[in-house]
C-alpha positions as CSV (number, residue, x, y, z in Angstrom):
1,X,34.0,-0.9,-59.5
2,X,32.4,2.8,-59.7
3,X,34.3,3.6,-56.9
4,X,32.9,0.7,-54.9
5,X,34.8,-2.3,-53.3
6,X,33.5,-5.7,-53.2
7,X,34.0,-9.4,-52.3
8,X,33.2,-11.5,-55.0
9,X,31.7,-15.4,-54.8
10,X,32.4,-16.1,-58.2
11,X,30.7,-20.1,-57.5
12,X,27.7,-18.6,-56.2
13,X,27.6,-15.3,-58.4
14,X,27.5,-13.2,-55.1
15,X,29.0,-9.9,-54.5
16,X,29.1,-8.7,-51.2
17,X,30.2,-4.4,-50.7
18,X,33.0,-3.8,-47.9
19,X,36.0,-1.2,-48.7
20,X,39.3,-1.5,-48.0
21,X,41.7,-1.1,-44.7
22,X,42.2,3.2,-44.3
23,X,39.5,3.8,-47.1
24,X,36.6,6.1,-47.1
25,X,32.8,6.5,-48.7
26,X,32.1,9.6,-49.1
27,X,29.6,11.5,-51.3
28,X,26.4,10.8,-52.6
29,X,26.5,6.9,-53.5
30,X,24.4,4.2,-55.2
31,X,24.7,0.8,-54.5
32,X,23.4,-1.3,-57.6
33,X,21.5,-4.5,-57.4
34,X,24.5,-6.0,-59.0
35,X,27.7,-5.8,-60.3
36,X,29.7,-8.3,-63.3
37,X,32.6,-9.1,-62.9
38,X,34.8,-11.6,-65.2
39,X,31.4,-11.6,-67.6
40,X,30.1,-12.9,-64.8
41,X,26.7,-10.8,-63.6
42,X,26.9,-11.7,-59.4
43,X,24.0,-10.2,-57.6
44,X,24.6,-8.1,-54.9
45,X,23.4,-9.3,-51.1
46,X,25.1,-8.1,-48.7
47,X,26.9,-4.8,-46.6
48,X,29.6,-6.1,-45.2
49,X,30.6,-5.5,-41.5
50,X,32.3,-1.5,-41.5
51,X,32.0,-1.1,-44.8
52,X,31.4,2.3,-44.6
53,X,32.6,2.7,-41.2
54,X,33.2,6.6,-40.5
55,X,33.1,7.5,-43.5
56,X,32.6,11.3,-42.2
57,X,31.9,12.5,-45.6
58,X,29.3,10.1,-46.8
59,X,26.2,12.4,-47.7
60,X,23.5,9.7,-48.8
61,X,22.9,6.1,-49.9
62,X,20.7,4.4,-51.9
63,X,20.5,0.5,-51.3
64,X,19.2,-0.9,-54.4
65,X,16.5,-4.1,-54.4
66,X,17.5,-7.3,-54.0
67,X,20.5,-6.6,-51.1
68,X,19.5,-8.5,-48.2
69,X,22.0,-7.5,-45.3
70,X,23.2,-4.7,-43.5
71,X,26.1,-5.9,-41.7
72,X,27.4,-4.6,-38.0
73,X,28.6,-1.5,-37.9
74,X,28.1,-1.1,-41.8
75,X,27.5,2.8,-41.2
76,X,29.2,3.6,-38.1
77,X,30.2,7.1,-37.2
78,X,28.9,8.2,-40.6
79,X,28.0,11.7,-39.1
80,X,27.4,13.6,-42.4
81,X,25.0,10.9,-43.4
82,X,21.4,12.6,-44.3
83,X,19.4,9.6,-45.9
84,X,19.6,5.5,-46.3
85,X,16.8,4.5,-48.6
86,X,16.8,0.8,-47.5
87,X,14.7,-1.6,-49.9
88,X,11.9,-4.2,-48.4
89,X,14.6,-6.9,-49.9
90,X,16.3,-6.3,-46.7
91,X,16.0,-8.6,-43.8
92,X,18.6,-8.2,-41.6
93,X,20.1,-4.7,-39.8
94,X,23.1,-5.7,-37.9
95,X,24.4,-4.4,-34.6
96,X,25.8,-0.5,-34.6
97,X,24.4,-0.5,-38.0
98,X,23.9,3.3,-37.8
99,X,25.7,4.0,-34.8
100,X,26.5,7.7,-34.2
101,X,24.9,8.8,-38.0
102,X,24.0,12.3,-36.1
103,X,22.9,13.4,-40.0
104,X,20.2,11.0,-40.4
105,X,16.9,12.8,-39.5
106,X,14.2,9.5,-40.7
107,X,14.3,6.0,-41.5
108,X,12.3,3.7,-43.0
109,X,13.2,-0.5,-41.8
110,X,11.5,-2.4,-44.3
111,X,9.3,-5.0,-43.9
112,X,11.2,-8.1,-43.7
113,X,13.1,-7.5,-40.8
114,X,11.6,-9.0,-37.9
115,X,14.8,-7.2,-35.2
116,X,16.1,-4.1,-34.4
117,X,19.1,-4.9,-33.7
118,X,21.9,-4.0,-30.9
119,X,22.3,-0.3,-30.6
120,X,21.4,-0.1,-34.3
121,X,20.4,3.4,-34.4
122,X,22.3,4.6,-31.3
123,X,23.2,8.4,-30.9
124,X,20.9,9.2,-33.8
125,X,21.0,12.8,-32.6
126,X,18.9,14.0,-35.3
127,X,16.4,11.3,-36.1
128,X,12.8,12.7,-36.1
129,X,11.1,10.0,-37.4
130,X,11.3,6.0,-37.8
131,X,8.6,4.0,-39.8
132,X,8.8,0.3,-38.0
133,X,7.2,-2.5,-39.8
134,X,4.6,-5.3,-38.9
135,X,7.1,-7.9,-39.6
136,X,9.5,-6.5,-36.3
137,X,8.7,-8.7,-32.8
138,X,11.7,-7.2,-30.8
139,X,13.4,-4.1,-30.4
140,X,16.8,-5.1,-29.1
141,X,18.5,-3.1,-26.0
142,X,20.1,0.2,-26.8
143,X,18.4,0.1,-30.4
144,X,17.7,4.0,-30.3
145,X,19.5,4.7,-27.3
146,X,20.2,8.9,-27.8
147,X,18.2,9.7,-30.3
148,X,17.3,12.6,-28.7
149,X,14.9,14.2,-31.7
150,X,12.8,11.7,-32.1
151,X,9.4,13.0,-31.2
152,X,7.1,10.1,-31.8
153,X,7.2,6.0,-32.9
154,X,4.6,3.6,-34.1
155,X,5.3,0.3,-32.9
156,X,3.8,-2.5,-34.5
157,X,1.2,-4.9,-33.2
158,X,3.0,-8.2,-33.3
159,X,6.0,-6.6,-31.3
160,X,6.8,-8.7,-28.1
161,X,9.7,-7.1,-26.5
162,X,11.7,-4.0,-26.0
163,X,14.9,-4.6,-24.9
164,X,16.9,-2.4,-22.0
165,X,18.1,0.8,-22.8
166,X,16.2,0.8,-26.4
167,X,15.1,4.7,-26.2
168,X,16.9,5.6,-23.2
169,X,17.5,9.4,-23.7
170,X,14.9,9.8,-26.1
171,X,14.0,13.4,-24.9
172,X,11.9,14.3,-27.6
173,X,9.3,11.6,-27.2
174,X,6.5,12.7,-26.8
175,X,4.0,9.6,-27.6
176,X,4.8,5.9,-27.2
177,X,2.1,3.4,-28.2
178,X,2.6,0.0,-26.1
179,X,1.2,-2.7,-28.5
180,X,-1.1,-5.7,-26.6
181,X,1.3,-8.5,-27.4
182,X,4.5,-6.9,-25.9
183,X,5.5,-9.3,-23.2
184,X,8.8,-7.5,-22.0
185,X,10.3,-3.9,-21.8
186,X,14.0,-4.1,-20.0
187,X,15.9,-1.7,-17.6
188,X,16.0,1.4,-18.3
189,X,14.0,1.6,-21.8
190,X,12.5,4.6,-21.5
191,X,14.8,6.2,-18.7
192,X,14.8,10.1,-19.4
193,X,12.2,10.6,-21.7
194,X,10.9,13.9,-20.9
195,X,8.4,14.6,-23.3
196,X,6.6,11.3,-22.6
197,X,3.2,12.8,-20.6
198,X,1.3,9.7,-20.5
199,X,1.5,6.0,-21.0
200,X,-0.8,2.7,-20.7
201,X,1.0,-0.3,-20.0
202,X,-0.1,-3.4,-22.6
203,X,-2.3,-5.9,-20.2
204,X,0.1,-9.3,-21.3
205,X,3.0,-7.3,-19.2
206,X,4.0,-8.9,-16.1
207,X,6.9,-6.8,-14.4
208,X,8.1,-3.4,-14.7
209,X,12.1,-3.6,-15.2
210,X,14.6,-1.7,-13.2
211,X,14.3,2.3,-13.8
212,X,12.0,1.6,-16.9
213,X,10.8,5.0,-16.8
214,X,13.3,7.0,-15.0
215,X,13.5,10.6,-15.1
216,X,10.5,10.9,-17.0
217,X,10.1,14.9,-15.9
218,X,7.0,15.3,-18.2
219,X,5.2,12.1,-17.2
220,X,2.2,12.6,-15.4
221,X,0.1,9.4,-15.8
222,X,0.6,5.8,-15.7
223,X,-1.5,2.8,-16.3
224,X,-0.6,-0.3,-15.0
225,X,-2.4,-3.5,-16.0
226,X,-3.2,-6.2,-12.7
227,X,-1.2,-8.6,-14.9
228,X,2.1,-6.8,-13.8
229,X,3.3,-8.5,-10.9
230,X,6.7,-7.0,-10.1
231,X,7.5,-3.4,-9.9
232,X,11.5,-3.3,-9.9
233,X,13.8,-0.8,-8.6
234,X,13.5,2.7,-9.2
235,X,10.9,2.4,-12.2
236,X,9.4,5.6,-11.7
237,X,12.0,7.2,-9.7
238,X,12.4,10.6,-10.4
239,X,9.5,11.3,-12.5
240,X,8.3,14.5,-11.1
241,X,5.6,15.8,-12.3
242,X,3.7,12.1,-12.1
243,X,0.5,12.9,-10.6
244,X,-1.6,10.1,-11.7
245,X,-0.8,6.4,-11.2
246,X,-3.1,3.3,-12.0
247,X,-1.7,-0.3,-10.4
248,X,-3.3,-3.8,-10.1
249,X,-3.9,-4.7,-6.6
250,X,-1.7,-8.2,-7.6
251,X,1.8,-7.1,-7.1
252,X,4.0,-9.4,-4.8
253,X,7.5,-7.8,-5.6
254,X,8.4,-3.6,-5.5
255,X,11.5,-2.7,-5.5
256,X,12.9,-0.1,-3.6
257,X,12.5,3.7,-4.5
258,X,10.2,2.8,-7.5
259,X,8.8,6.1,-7.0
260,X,11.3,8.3,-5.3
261,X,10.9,11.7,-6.0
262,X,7.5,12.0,-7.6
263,X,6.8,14.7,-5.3
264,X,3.1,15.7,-7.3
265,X,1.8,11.8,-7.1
266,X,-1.8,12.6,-5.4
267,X,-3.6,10.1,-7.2
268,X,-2.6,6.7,-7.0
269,X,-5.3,3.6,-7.8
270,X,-5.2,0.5,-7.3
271,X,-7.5,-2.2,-9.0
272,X,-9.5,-4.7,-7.4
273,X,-10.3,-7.3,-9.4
274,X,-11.5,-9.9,-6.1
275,X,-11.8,-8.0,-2.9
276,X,-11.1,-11.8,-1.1
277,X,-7.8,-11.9,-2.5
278,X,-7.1,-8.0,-1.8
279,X,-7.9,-8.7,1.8
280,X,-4.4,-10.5,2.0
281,X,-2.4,-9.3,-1.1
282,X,1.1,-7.5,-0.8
283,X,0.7,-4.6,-2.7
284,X,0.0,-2.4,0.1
285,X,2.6,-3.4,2.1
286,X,5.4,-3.0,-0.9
287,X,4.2,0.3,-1.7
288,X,4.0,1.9,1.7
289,X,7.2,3.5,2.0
290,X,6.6,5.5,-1.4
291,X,3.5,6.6,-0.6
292,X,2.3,10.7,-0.2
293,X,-1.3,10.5,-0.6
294,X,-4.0,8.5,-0.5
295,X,-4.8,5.3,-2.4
296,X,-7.7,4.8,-4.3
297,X,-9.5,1.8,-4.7
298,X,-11.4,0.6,-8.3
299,X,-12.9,-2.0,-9.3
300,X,-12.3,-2.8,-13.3
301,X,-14.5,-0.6,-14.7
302,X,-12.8,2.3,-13.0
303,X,-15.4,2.9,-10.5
304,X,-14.3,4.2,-6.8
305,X,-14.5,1.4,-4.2
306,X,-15.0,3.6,-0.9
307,X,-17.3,1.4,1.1
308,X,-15.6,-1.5,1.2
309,X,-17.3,-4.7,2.2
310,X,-15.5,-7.8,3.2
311,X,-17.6,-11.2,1.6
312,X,-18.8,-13.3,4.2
313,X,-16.0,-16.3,4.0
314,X,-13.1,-14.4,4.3
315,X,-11.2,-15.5,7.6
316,X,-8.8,-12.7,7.6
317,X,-7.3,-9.6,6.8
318,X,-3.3,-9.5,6.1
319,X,-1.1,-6.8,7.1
320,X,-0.9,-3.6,5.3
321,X,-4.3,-4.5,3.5
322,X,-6.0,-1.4,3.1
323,X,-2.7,0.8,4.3
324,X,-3.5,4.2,3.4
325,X,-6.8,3.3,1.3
326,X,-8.8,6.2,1.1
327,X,-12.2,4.4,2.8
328,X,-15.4,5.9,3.9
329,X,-16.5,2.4,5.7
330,X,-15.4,-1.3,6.3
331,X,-18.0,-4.2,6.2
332,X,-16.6,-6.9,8.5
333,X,-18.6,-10.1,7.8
334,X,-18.9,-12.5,10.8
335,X,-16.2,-15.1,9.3
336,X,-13.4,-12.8,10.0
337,X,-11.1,-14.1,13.0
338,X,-7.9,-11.9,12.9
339,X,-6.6,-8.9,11.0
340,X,-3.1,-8.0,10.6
341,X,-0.8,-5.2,11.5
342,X,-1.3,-1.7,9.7
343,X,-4.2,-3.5,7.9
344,X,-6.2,0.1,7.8
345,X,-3.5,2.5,9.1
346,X,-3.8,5.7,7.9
347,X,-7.4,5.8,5.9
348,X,-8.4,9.2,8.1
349,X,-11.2,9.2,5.7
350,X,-12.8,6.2,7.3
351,X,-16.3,6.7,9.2
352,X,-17.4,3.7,10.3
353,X,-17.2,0.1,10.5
354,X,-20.1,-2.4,10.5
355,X,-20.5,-5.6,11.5
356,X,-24.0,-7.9,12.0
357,X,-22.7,-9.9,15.4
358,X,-20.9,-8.5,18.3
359,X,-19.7,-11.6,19.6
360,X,-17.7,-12.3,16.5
361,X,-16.4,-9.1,16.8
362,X,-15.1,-9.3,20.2
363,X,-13.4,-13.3,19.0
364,X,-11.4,-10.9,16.2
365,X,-7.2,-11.3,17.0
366,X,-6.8,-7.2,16.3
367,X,-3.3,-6.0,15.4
368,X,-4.7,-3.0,14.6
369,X,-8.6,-2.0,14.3
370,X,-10.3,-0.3,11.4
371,X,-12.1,1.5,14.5
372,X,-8.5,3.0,15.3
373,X,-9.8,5.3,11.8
374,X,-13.5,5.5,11.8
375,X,-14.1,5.9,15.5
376,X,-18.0,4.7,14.9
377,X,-18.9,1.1,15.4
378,X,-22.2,0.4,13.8
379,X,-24.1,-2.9,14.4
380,X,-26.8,-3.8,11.8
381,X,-26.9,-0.6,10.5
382,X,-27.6,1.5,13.5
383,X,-24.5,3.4,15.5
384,X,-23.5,1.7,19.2
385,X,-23.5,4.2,21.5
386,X,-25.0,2.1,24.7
387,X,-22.5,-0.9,24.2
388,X,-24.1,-4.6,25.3
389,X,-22.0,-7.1,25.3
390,X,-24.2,-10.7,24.6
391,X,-24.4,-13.1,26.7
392,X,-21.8,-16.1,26.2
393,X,-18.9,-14.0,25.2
394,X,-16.0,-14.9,27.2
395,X,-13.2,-12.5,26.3
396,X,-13.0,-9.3,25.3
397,X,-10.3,-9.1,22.8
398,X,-7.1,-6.6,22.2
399,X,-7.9,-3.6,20.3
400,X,-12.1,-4.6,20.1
401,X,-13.6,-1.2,20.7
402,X,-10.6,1.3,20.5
403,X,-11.0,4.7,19.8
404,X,-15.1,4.1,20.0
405,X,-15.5,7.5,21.2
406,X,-19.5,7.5,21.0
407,X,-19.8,5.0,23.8
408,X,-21.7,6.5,26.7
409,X,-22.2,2.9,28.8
410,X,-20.8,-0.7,28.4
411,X,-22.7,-3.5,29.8
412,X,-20.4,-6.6,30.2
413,X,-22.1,-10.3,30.9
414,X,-21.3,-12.6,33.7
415,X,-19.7,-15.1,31.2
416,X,-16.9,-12.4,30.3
417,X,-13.9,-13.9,32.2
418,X,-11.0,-11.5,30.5
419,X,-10.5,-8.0,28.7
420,X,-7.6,-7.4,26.5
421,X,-5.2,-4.9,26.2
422,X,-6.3,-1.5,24.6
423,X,-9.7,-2.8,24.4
424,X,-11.7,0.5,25.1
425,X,-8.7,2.2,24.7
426,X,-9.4,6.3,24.1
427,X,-13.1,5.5,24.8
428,X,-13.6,9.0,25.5
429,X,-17.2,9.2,25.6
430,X,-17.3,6.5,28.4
431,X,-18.7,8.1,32.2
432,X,-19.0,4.3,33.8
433,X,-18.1,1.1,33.6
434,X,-19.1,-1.7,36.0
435,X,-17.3,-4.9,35.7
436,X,-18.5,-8.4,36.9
437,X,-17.4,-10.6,39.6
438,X,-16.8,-13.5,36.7
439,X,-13.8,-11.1,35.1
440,X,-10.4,-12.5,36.5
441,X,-8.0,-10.2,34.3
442,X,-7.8,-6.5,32.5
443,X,-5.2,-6.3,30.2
444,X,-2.5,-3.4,29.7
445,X,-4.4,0.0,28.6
446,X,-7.6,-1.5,28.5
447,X,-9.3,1.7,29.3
448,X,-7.2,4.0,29.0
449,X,-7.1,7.7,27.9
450,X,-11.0,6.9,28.9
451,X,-11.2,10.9,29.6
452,X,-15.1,10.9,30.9
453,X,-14.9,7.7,32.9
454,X,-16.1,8.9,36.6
455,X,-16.9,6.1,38.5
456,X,-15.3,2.6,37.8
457,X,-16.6,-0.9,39.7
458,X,-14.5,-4.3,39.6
459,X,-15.7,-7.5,40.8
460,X,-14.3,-9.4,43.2
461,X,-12.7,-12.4,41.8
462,X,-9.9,-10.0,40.1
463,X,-5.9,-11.1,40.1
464,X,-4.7,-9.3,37.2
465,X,-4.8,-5.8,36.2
466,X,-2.5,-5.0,33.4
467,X,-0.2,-1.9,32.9
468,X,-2.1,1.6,32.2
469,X,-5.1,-0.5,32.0
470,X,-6.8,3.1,34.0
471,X,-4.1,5.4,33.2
472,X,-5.2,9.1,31.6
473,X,-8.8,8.9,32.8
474,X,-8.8,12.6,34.5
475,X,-12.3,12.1,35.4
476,X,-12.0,9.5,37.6
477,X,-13.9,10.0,40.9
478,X,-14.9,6.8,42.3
479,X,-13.3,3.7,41.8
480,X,-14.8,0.4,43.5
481,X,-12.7,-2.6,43.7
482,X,-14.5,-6.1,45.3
483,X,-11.7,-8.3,45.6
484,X,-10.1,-8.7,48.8
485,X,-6.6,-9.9,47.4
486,X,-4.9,-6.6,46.3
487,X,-3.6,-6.7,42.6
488,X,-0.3,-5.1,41.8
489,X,-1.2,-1.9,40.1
490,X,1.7,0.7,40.6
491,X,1.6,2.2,37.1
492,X,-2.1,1.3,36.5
493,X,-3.7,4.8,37.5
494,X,-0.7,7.0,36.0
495,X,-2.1,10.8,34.7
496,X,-5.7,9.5,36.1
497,X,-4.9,12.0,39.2
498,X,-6.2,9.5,41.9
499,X,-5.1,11.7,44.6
500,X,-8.7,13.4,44.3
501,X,-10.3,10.1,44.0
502,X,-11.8,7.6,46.2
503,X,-11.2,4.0,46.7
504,X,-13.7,1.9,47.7
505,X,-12.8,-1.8,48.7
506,X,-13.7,-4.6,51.0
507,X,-14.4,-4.3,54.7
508,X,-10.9,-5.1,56.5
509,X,-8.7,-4.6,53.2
510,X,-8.2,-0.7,54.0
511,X,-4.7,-1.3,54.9
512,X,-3.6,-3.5,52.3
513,X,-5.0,-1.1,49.5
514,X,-3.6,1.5,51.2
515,X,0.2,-0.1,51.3
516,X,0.4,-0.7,48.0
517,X,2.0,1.0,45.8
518,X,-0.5,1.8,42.9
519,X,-3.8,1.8,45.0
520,X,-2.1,4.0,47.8
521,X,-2.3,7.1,45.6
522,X,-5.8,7.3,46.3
523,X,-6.6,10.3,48.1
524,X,-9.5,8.7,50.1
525,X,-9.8,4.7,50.8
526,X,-13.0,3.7,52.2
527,X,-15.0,0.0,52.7
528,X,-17.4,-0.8,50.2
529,X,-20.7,-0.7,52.5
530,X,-19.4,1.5,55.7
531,X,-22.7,3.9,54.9
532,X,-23.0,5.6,58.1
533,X,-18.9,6.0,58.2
534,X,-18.6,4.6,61.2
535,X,-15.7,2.0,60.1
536,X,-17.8,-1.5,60.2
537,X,-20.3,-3.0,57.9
538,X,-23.2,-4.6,60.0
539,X,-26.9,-4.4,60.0
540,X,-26.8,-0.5,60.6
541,X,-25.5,0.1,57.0
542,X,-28.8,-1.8,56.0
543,X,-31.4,-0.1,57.6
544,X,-29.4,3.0,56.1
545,X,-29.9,1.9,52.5
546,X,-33.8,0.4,53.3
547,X,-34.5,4.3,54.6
548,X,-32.4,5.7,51.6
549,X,-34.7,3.9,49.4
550,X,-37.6,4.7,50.7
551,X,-37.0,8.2,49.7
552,X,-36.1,9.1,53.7
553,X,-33.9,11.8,54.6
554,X,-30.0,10.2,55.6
555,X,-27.6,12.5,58.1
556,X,-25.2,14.4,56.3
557,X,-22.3,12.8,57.5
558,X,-23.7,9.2,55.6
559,X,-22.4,8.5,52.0
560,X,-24.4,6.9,50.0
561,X,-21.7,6.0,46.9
562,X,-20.4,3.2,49.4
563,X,-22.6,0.9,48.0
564,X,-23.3,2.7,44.9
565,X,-21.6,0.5,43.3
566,X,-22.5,1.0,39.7
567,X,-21.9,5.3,40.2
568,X,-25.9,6.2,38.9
569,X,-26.7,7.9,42.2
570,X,-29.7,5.1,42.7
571,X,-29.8,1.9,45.0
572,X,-30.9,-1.0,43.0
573,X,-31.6,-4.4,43.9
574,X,-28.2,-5.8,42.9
575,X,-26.6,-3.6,45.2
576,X,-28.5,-3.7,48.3
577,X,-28.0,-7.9,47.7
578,X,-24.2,-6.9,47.7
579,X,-24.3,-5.4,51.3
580,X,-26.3,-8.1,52.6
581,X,-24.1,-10.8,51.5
582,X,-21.3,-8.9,52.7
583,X,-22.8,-8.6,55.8
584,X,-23.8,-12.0,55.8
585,X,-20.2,-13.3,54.8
């Protein structure tokens, strides 16, 4: 009828347009509202699946009010198509509806359909423009998939999902608005839109699909909301001019090379919403292997969280916490007992840590120290450079005071019974360290790379010293060690250069120090007390120290240092106690 096919529902007085097998639209055509047939008037509802289907010489169509379907694949391959005026009578668009009409340049969906359909507008070369109604909740996966002209969309409020692939290739796209209610945008939606600079993430989103926004050269910011979760594979990757990325500090999946390539990120944020929960969440950890600059940390008004302070309560902080963060300072309440592996590795910009109780501190299970960072330990406000340990403390943990390079002296109590590995490791400030009779062990590197230490003193109840617990102290002059049972220490005084040093030990334990191994390298092993270097300890030594510290004159050939014990070049009253109990003993 006027050069258009139909199938005819005489019962229900329903005409629905196809065209028959090997026939072609082509032209300018006009679809009326409907048709009679018989003297029978049967509306017209429907464009049936193909029923233009490459019809290569179609020019334009004009859908007339009152049809209510667009069929799959009705307009297939109709590459000289230039318009479709569609009335708001339709609801439906099928699948390939429009596929590969390179001629169409806009599109208007009317307002009663509620989906884009499956690849409905895909290969679209030409379309510039698409007008998409507040009826439409879902966009469905390759819906514009190519259209590679289309420079900007509106997408309505009540839309809920984007399905994958939807405006893959979109190259034109300059501006995507992301309604509040979208809920879910699959893999690869927006992979190798180029024009897209910028885009904010709707705050209902929870995960970021599989190479979402792939090869996005001209993106260079991103917002995304703390309700995403999950970061999938390759999201970003290869979006290189991203500079700029916002993130929620709640993520507990990232899949792997999310943001591989994006060789210009320099600014990447990451929202706190509860610095508790931060203090163990996953994002850090996830990220860490695509990361080239520092992170930033903001609170939810986008305000710069750079001294960071731990609420009193929290117990611990998890591995890769604060990896890379770029900190100024850490606030370590009392309530925190251990803090994980890489927790602050790499914030260089950290300067100090504080913390209000120094016996908590030393309790702390370290796998790795904010102190490794800020190298200044402040307690109650005010910098530790004379370090006193209280009274009570009865280990000095792994990792307490590493890399505390404004240390100067350490006082240890009588009721410290153990120090840990690395504890003052790289203490560099450090000249002397005495050590008290009640410590039993020193850990592995415990003061190591200590490169000012001159004069060290042990106590004598020692059994354990730990590997390199004194290697790399150059300085080391005089070393003082009270126990009479010789500890195994061939590879404690490695780079230390002990061969100009001197040992001081026991009365009687000259040739045991001297046979082993570690404390044989010592150029000179002399007894602790042997003042007058005459080879005993007795009441001579004593009257030697009484005259010394009565400010007389001692013979050249005396050393004073022997009972020195503490390296200050002054006899106090502990020492001179020392030689008389030795002599005593």
């Amino acid at each position: 009828m006027n050069g258009l096919w139909y199938v005819i529902v005489t019962k229900a007085r329903v005409a629905e347009l196809t065209c028959p097998n090997g026939s072609k639209y082509y032209g300018d055509i006009v679809i009326p509202p409907s048709i009679e047939y018989d003297g029978v008037v049967c509306n017209v509802t429907t464009i049936r699946q193909e029923a233009f289907y490459e019809s290569k010489s179609l020019n334009s169509v004009v859908i007339s009010d009152g049809i209510t379907s667009i069929s799959a694949s009705a307009f297939y391959g109709c590459s000289s198509l230039l318009s479709v005026a569609i009335p708001n009578s339709v609801s439906t668009i099928g699948e390939n509806a429009f596929y590969g009409c390179i001629g169409l340049k806009d599109i208007v969906i009317p307002n009663a359909v509620e989906t884009i359909s499956y690849r409905a507008f895909y290969g679209c070369t030409s379309l510039e423009s698409v007008t998409i109604p507040a009826s439409v909740t879902s966009i469905s996966s390759f819906a514009f998939y190519g259209c590679s002209n289309l420079s900007s969309i509106i997408l309505p409020d009540g839309l809920t999902s984007i399905g994958g692939s939807a405006f893959c290739g979109c190259s034109s796209l300059s501006t995507i608005n992301l309604p509040g209610n979208l809920e879910f945008i699959g893999s690869n939606s927006f992979r190798g839109c180029k024009g897209l600079t910028e885009v904010e993430l709707p705050k209902g989103l929870t995960s970021i699909s599989a190479s979402t926004f792939q090869y996005c050269d001209g993106l260079k910011s991103v917002t995304i909301p703390g309700s995403v979760t999950t970061i999938e594979r390759e999201a970003f990757s290869g979006c290189t001019n991203l500079s700029s990325a916002v993130m929620g500090g709640d993520i507990v999946s990232f899949g792997e090379n999310a943001f591989l390539g994006c060789k210009k990120l320099n600014d990447l944020s990451v929202i706190i919403t509860d610095i508790s929960t931060f203090c163990n969440n996953k994002v850090m950890g996830l990220i860490k292997n695509t990361l080239g600059c520092f992170v930033k940390l903001i609170d939810q008004d986008g305000n710069a969280v750079t001294d960071c302070v731990i609420p009193e309560g929290v117990t611990s902080i998890g591995d890769y916490a604060f990896y890379y963060c770029s900190l100024s300072s850490v606030t370590i309440p009392v309530s925190i007992t251990s803090i994980g592996q890489f927790a602050f590795s790499y914030c260089s910009k950290m300067k100090g840590v504080y913390i209000s109780d120094l016996a908590a501190w030393c309790c702390i299970q370290f796998q790795n120290n904010p102190l490794l960072q800020a190298h200044h330990l402040y307690l109650n406000g005010v910098e530790v450079k004379n370090l006193v340990i209280p009274e009570g403390v009865t280990s000095i943990g792994r990792l307490a005071f590493e890399y505390c390079e404004q240390f100067t002296s350490i006082s240890i109590p009588n009721s410290v019974t153990s120090i840990g590995e690395m504890a003052f490791y790289n203490c560099s400030g450090l000249t002397s360290v005495n050590i008290p009779n009640s410590v039993t062990s020193i850990g592995t590197s415990a003061f190591q790379n200590c490169s000012s230490l001159a004069t060290v003193s042990l106590g004598d109840r020692l059994s354990y010293i730990g590997h390199l617990a004194f290697a790399s102290c150059g300085e080391l002059g005089n070393f003082y060690c009270r126990t009479k049972k010789v500890c195994f220490a061939s590879t404690v005084f490695s780079d230390s250069f002990v061969g100009y040093a001197t040992l001081y030990v026991p009365f009687g334990s000259i040739t045991e120090y001297r046979e082993e191994n570690g404390w044989g390298q010592f150029g000179h092993i002399v007894a602790i007390g042997d003042i007058n270097c005459d080879d005993k300890v007795n009441a001579a030594d004593i009257v030697a120290v009484v005259n010394y510290m009565n400010h007389q004159p001692l013979p050249s050939t005396y050393d004073i240092r022997r009972v020195d014990i503490d390296g200050n070049d002054d006899i106090d009253g502990s020492e001179f106690s020392n030689l008389v109990d030795m002599i005593m003993k």
